[in-house]
C-alpha positions as CSV (number, residue, x, y, z in Angstrom):
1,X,0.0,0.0,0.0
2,X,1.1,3.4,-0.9
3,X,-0.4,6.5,1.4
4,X,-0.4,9.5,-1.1
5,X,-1.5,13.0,0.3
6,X,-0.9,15.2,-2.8
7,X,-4.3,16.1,-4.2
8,X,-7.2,13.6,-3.0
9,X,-5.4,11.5,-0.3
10,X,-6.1,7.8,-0.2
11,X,-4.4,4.7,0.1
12,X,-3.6,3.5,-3.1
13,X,-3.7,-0.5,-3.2
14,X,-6.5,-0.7,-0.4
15,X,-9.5,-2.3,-1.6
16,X,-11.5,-2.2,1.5
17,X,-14.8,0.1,2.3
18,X,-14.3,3.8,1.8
19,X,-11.4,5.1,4.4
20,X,-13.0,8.2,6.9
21,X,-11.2,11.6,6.2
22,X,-10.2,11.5,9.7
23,X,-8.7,8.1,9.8
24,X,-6.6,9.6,6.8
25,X,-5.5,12.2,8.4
26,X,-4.7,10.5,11.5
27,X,-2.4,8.2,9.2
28,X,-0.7,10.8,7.5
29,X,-0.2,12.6,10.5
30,X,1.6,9.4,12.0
31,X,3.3,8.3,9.3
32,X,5.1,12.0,8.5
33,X,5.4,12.7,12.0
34,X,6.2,9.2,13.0
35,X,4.3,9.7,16.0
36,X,2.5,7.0,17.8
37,X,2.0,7.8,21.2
38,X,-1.2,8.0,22.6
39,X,-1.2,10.7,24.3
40,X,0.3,13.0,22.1
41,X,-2.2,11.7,19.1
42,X,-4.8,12.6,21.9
43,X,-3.7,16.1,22.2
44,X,-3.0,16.7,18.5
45,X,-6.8,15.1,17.4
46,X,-9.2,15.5,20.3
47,X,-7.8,18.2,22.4
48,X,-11.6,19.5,23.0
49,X,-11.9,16.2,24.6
50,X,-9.4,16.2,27.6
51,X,-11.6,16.8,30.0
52,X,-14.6,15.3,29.5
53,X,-14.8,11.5,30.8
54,X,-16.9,8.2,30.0
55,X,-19.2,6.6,32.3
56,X,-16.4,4.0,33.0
57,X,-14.4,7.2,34.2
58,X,-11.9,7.1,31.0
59,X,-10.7,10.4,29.4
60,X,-12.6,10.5,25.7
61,X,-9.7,11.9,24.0
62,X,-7.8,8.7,24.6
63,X,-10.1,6.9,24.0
64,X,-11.2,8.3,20.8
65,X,-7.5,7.6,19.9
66,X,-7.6,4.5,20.7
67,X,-10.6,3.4,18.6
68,X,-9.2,5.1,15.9
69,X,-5.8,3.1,16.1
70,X,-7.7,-0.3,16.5
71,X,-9.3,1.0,13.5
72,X,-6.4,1.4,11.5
73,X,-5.3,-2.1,12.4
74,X,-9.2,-3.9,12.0
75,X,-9.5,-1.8,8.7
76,X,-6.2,-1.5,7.2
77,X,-4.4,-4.1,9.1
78,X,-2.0,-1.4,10.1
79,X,-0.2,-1.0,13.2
80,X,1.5,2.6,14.5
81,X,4.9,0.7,15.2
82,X,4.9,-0.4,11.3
83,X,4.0,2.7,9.9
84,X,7.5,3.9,9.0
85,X,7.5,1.3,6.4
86,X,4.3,2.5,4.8
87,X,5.2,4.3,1.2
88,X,4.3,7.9,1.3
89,X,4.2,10.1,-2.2
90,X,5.0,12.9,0.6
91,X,8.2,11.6,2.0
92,X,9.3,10.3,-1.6
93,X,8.7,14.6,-2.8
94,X,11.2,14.8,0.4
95,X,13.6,12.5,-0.4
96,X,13.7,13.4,-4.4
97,X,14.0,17.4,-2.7
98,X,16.9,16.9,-0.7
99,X,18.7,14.7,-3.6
100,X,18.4,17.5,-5.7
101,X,16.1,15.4,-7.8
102,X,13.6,18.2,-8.7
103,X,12.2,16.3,-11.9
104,X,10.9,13.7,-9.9
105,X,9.8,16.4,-7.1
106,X,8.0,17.8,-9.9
107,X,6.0,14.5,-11.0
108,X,4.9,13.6,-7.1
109,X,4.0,17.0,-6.8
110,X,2.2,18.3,-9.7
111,X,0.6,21.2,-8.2
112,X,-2.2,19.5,-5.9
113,X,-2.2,20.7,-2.6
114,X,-1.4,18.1,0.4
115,X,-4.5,16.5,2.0
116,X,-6.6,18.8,-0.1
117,X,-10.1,18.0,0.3
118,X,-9.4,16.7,4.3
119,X,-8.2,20.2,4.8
120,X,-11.5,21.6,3.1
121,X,-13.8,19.2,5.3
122,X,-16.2,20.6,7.3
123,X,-17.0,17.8,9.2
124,X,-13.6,17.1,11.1
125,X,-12.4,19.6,14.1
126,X,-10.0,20.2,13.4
127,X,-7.5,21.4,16.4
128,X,-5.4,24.3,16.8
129,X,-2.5,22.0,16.3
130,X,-3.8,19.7,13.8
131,X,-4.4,23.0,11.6
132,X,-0.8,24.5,12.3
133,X,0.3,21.0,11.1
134,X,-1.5,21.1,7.9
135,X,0.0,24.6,7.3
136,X,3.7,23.7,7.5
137,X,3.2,20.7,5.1
């Protein structure tokens, strides 16, 4: 499977049900961060969450991150601690870039902006973070 976040971001050789926007995000967020920690995910995804609690007494924001990483494993049989493996049309434009290979920057790239139409979404909330993140990229 290839993740690829220039222009309408998918994951090319999935042929599962449709893949959410957030869980997208969520993956591209790990894989180019290569961050897998709870916690911080937490923060990043469902800081608007941090205080409120389950029934059972568990914080929501870890929770949702939770669901969403058993998610990424039921749906896309993906685990965060493999996710540096995953190929990413982002870190190949990085790669070509710092090898001065700027034709080959110039076919990954091809003028579509990254995570497009995730960015665009009205239905994600999107943190203060999150949004910060998308802006560097």
């Amino acid at each position: 499977m290839r993740l690829i976040c220039f222009g309408s971001a998918r994951l090319e050789g999935y042929v599962g049900t449709k893949i959410s926007s957030q869980l997208l995000l969520l993956l591209s967020y790990m894989r180019l961060e290569q961050e897998s920690s709870k916690l911080r995910l937490a923060q990043v995804f469902w800081p608007h969450l941090s205080n409120d609690f389950s029934k059972k007494g568990e914080r929501k924001d870890l929770n949702n991150t939770a669901v969403a990483l058993a998610s990424l494993k039921r749906e896309l049989g993906l685990v965060p601690e493999e996710l540096t493996t995953l190929q990413c049309d982002a870190v190949s434009l990085e790669l070509a870039f710092i090898q001065g290979n700027y034709l080959e920057v110039t076919k990954i790239y091809q003028g579509k902006d990254f995570l497009a139409e995730i960015e665009a979404s009205q239905r994600l909330h999107m943190s203060e973070a999150l949004e910060l993140w998308l802006l560097k990229q």
